[in-house]
C-alpha positions as CSV (number, residue, x, y, z in Angstrom):
1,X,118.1,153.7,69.9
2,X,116.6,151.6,72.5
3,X,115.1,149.5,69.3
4,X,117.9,149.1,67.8
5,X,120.2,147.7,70.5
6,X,117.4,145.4,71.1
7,X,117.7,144.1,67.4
8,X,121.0,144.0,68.0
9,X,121.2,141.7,70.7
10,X,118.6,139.4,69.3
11,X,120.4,139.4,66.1
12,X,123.3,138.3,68.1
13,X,121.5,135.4,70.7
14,X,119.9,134.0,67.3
15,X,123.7,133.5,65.6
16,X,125.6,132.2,69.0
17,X,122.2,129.6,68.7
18,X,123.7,128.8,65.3
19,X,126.3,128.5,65.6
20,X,126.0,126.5,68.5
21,X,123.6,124.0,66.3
22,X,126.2,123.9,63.9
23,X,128.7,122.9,66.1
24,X,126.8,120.3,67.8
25,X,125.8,118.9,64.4
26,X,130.1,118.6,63.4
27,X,130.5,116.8,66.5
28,X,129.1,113.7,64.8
29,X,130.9,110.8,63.0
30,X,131.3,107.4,61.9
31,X,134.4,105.4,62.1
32,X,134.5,101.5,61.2
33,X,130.8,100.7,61.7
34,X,129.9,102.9,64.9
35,X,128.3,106.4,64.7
36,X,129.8,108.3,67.3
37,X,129.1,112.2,69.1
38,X,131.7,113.8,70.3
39,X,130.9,115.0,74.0
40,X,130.6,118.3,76.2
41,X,134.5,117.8,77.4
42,X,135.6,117.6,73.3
43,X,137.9,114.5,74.4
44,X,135.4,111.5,74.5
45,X,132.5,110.4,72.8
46,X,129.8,108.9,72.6
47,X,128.4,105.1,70.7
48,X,125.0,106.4,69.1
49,X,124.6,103.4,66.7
50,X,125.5,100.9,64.0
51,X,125.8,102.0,60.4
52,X,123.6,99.6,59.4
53,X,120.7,100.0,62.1
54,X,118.2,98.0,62.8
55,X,120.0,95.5,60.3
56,X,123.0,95.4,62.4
57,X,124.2,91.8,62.6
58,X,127.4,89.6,63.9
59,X,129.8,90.4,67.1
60,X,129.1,94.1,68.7
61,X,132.8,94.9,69.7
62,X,132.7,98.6,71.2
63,X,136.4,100.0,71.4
64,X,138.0,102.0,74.0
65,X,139.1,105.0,71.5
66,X,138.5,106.2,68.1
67,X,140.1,109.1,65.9
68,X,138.3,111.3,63.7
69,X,140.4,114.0,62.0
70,X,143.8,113.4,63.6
71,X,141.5,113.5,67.1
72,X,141.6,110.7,69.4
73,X,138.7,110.2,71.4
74,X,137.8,107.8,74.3
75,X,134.8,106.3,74.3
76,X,133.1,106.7,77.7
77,X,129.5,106.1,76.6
78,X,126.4,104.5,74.9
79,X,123.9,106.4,74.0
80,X,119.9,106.2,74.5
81,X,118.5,103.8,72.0
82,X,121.9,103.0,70.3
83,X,121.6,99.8,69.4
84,X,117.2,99.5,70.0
85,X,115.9,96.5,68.1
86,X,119.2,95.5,66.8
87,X,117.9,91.3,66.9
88,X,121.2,89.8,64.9
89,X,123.4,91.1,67.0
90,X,125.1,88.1,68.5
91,X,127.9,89.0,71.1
92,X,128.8,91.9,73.0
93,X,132.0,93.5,74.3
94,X,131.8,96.4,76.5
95,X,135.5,98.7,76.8
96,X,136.7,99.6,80.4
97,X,136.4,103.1,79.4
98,X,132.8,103.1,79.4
99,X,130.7,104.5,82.3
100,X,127.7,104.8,81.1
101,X,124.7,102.6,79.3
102,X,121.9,105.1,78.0
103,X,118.1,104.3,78.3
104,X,117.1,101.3,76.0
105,X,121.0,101.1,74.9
106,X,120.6,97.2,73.9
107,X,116.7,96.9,74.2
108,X,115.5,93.8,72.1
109,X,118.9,92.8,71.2
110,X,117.8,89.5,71.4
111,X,120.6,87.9,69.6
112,X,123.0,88.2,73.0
113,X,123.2,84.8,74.5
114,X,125.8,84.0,77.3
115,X,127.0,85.9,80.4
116,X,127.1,89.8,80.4
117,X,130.1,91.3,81.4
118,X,129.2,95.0,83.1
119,X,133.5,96.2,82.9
120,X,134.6,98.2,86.4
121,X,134.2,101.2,84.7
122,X,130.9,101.5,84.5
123,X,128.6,103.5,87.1
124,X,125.2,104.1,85.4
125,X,123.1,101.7,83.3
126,X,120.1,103.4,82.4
127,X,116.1,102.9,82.3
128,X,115.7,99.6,79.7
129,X,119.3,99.4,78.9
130,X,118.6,95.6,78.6
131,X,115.2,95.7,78.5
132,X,114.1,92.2,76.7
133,X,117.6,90.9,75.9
134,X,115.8,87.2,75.8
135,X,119.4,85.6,75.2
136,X,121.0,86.2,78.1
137,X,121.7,83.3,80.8
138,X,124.0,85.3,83.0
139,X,124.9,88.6,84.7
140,X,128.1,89.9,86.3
141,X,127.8,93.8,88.0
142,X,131.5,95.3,88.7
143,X,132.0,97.1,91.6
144,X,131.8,100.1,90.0
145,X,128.3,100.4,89.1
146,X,126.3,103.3,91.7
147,X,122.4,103.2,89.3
148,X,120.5,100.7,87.6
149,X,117.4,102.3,86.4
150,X,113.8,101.3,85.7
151,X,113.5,98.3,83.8
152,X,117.1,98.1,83.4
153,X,116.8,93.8,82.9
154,X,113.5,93.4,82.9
155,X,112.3,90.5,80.8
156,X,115.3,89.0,80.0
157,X,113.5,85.4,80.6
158,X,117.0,83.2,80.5
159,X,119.0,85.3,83.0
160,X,119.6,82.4,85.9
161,X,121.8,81.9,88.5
162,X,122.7,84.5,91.4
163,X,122.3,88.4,91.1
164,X,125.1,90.0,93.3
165,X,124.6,93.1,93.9
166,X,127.7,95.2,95.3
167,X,128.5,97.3,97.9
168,X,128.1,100.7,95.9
169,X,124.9,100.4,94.0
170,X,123.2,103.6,95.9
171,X,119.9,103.4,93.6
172,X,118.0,101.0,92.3
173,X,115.2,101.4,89.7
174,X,111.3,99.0,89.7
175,X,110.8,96.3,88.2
176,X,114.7,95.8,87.1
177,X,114.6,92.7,87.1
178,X,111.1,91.5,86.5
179,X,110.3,88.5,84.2
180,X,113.8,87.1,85.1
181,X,114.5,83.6,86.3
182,X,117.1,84.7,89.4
183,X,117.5,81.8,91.3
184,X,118.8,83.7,94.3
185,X,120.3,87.3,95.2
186,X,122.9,88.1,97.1
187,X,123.7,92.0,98.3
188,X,127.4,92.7,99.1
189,X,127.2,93.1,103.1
190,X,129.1,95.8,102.8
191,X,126.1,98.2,100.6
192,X,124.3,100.3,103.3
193,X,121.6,101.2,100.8
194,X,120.5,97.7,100.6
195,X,120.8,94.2,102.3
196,X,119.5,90.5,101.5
197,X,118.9,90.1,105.2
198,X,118.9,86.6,106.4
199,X,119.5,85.5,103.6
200,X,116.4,86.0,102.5
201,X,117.0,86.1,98.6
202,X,115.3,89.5,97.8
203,X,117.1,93.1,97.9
204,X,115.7,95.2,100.8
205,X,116.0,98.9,101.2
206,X,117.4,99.1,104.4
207,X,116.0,102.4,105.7
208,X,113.1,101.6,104.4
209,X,112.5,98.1,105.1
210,X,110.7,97.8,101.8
211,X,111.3,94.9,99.5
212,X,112.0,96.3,96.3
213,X,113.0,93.2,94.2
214,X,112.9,89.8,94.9
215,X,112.9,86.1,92.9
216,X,111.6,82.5,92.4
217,X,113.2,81.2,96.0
218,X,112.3,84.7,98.2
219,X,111.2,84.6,101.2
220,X,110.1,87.6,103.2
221,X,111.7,88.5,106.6
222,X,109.6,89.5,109.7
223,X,111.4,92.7,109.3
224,X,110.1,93.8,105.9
225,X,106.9,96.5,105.9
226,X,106.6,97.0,102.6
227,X,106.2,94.6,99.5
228,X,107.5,97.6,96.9
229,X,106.7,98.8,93.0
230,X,107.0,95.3,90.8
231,X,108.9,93.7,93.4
232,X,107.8,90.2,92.7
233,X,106.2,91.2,89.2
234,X,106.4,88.6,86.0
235,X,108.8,86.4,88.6
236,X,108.7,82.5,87.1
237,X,108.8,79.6,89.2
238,X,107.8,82.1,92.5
239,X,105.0,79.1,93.2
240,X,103.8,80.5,96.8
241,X,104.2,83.7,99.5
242,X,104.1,83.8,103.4
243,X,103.4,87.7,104.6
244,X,104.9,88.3,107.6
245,X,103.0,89.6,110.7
246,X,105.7,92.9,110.3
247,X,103.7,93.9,106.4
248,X,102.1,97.2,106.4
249,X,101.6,97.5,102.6
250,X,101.5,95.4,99.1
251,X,102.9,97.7,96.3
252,X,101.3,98.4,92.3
253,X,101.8,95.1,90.4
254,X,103.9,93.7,93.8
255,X,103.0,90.1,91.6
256,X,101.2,91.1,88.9
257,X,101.7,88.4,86.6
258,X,103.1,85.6,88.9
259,X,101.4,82.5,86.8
260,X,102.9,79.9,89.4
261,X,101.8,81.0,92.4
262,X,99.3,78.4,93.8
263,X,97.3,77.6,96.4
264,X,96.1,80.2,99.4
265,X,96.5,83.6,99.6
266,X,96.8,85.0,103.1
267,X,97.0,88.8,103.6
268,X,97.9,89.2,107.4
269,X,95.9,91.2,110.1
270,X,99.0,93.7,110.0
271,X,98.4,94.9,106.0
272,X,96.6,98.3,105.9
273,X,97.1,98.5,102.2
274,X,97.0,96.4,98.9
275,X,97.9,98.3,96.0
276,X,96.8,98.5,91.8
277,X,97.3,95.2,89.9
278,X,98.6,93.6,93.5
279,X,97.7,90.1,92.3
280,X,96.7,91.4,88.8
281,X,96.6,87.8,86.1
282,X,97.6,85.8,89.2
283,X,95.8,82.9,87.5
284,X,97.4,79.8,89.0
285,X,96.1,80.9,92.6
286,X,93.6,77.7,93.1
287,X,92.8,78.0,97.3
288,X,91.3,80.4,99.2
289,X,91.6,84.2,99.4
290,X,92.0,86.1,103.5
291,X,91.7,89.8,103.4
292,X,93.1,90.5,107.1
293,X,91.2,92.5,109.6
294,X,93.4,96.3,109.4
295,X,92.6,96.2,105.5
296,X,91.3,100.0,104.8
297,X,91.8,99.9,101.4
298,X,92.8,97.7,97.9
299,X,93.9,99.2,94.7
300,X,91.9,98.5,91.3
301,X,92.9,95.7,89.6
302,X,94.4,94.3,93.0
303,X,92.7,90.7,91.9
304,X,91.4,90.7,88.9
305,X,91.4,87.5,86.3
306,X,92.6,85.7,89.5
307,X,89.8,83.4,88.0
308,X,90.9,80.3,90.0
309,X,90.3,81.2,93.6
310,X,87.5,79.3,95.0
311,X,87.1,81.0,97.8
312,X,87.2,84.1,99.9
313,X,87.0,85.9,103.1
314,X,87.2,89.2,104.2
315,X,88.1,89.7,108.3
316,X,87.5,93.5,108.1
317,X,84.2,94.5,109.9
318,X,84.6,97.6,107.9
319,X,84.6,96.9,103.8
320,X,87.8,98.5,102.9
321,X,87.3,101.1,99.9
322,X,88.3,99.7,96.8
323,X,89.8,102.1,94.4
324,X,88.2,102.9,91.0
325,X,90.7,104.7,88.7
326,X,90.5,102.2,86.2
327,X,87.3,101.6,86.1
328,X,86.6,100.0,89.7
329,X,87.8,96.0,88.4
330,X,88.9,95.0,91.7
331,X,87.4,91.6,91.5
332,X,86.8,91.7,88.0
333,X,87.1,88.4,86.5
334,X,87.2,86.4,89.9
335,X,87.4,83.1,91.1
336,X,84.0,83.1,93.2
337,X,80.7,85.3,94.0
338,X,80.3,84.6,97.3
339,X,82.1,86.2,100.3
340,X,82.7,85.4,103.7
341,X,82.7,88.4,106.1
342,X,83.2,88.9,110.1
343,X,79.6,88.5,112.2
344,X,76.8,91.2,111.8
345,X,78.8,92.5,109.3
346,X,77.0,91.3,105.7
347,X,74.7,94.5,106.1
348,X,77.4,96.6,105.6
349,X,79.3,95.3,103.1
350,X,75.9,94.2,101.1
351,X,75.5,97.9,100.9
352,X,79.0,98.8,99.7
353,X,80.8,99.1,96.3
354,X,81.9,95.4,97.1
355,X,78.5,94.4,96.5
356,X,77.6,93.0,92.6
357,X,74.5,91.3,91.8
358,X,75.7,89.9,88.9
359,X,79.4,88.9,90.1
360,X,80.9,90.6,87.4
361,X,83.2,92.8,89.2
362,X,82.1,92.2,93.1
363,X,80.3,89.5,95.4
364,X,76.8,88.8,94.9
365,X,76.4,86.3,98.3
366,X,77.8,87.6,101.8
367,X,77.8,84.8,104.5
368,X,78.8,85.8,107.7
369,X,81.2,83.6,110.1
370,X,80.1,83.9,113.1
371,X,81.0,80.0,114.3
372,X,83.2,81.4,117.2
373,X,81.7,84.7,117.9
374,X,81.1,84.5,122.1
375,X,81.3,87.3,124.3
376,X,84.7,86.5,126.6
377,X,84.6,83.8,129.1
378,X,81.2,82.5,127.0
379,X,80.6,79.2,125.5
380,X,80.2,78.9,121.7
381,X,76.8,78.2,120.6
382,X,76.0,75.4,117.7
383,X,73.2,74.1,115.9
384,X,72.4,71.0,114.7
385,X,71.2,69.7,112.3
386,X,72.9,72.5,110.2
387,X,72.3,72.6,107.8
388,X,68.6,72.0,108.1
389,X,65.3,71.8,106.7
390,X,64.1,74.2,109.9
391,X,63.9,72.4,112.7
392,X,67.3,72.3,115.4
393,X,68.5,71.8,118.6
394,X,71.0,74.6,120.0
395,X,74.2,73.4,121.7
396,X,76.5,75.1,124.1
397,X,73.9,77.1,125.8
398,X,72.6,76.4,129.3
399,X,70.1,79.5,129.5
400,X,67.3,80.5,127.7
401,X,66.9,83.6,125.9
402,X,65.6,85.7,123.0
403,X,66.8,84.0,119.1
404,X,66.6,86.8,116.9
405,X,67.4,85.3,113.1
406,X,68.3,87.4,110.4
407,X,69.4,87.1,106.7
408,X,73.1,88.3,104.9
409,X,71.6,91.7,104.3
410,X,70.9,92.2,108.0
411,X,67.0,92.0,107.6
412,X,65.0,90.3,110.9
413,X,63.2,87.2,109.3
414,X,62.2,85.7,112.7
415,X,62.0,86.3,116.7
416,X,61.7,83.4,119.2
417,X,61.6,82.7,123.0
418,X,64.0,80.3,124.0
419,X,62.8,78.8,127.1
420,X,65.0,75.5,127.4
421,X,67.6,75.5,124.6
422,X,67.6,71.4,124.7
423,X,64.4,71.6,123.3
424,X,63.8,71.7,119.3
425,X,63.6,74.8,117.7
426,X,61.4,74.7,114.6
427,X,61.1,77.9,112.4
428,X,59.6,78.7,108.6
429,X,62.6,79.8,106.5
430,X,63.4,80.4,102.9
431,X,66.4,78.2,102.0
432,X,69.4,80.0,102.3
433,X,71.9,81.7,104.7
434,X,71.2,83.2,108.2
435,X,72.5,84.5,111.0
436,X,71.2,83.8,114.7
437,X,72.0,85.5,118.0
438,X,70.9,84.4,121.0
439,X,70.6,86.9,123.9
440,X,70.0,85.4,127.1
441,X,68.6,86.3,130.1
442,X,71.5,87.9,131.3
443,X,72.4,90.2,128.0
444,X,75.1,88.2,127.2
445,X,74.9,87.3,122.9
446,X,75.7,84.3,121.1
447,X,76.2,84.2,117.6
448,X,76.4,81.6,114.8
449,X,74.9,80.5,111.2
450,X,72.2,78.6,110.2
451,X,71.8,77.1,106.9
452,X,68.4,76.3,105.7
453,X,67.8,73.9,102.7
């Protein structure tokens, strides 16, 4: 009996299925050249595609209603992937009905040239929904849209002028703009998700204080602690960056891709972290790379191909660990093989993953800087000649002490008594890099570098 009922009731289950299939598969149609689905409510639908797909070509004019059988339906959205690598479609007219734009909706519809018009009716425009829509040169939001997803604009390489963002946008997706060429952004001062504060050209999360999205004529505010997800990613024309002394963290692919930034690169004393692909392809970067001092740790990929650097220096007297998900490339493809690291410190980072013999992915030189390294309320110690075939004079110094002289890796190479630092010092050294101290009579140490030819 039990068995039975049990048939019973899974013969039943598998026919409300059906006919639930079968229902769903009726609520389909096509009227003019749209394919439409009718939705949950039975009284709109919505736009899944054209009838002639992928070969889709001339003006995309998307009505406000459509019958089917007598039914009148209004159309209140477009569906994922309706019109996905429709190229010849040339212009685009979105009803004030519609209120939302499915993922990928007009991806690679790069036939669209001109403004884009997003109607007052729409609150939702989905992960893609624009995603590489080359053509277009400009961009009006309404009022009415609350979520732009993920990638929502990203690469549309012609879309210029001012983003405005208004007052009810309550999420905003990464990279949604990346690869654009925004010359500014404006949020509505009324938004109190997000702000452009002092004018600052970026959208910021305002709890937060993380910039999530900036452009080619950003600047950061002292307020800002976070650099987010893609925020500067792909951005053209973004040619340098000042950090603020308020930056905690730089983001995954924060300007990955950023071919005109030139010059320096400055990471301030304040930055604890530098995320994946940071500065990934930044090839135009031509100066000098500064880790600052609180750096604990950088993301792999953080600089790699930044082949253009010539120099760099690291002010962290601990090496911060560099991450190796993707195959520890850090400083794969870099600009230079030698580093420059805080006094006494070449030992340690010698003797780290940051070390690599054959520069391939690492440093294969550490000098250290120790030209003003003096205890407080000490004179700086120089020497000159420097650099020098091994004989000097020591400068600065009015007492005598003990010269201890030791090599990048840390390694004691040579001792001497310092009796009357006037006098010339002469020692037998390999050319290269080393470090001296000086401890004088009264314990107090003096540091600096000595290069030997």
């Amino acid at each position: 009996m039990k068995k039975s009922l049990l048939n019973k009731v899974t013969l039943l289950s598998t026919l409300i299925i059906l006919l639930a299939l079968t229902g769903r598969a009726q609520t389909t149609f096509t009227a003019g050249n749209l394919n439409y689905q009718v939705n949950d409510d039975g009284v709109s639908v919505t736009v899944t595609g054209h009838v002639d797909g992928y070969e889709a070509s001339g003006e995309l004019n998307i009505p406000e209603s459509v019958s089917h059988e007598g039914n009148d339906y209004t159309v209140t959205a477009i569906g994922s992937c309706a019109f996905l690598y429709c190229f010849y479609l040339t212009d685009l007219t979105i009803p004030n009905t519609v209120t939302t734009i499915g993922d990928g909706a007009f991806s690679y519809c790069q036939g669209f040239t001109g403004d884009l018009v997003i109607p007052n009716s729409v609150t939702t425009i989905e992960y893609g929904a624009f995603q590489y829509c080359f053509g277009l040169t400009g961009l009006a939001l309404s009022n009415s849209v609350e979520t732009i997803g993920d990638y929502a604009f990203n690469s549309c390489d012609n879309l210029t002028g001012t983003l405005y963002i208004p007052s009810n946008v309550t999420s905003l997706g990464g990279n949604s703009f990346g690869y654009c060429a925004l010359d500014s952004i404006v949020v509505d001062p009324a938004n109190s998700f997000y702000d452009s504060r002092n004018d600052c050209n970026a959208i910021i999360e305002t709890s937060t204080n993380e910039l999530i999205t900036g452009c080619r004529n950003s600047f950061i505010p002292n307020t800002v602690t976070s650099i987010g997800y893609c925020a500067f990613r792909g951005i053209d024309g973004l040619e340098s960056v000042v950090f603020p002394e308020s930056l905690v963290s730089i983001g995954e692919n924060a300007f990955a891709f950023c071919y005109d930034l030139k010059g320096d690169l400055t990471i301030p004393n304040s930055v604890t972290t530098i995320g994946p692909s940071a500065f990934f392809d930044c090839q135009g970067l031509d100066g000098t790379l500064t880790i600052g001092e609180s750096v604990t740790f950088i993301g792999d990929w953080a600089f790699r191909n930044c082949w253009a650097i010539t120099s760099a220096v690291s002010l962290a007297p601990t090496p911060p660990a560099l991450d190796d998900e993707l195959g520890g490339l850090v400083f794969d493809n870099f600009g230079t093989s030698t580093l420059t690291v805080p006094c006494e410190c070449s030992s340690e980072y010698q003797n780290s993953n940051w070390h690599d013999p054959y520069a391939m992915n690492g440093f294969a030189t550490f000098i250290e800087d120790c030209s003003a390294v003096a205890e407080a309320g000490t004179a700086v110690m120089t020497v000159y000649p420097n650099p020098t075939k091994g004989a000097f004079h020591i400068g600065g110094i009015a007492d005598g002490g003990v010269l201890r002289v030791s090599d990048m890796s840390g390694r004691t190479m040579a001792y001497k008594d310092i009796v009357n630092p006037n006098n010339m010092v002469s020692l037998s050294l390999s050319p290269g890099f080393y470090l001296m101290t000086l401890t004088t009579r009264d314990g107090i140490r003096h540091h600096t570098q000595l290069i030997v030819k």
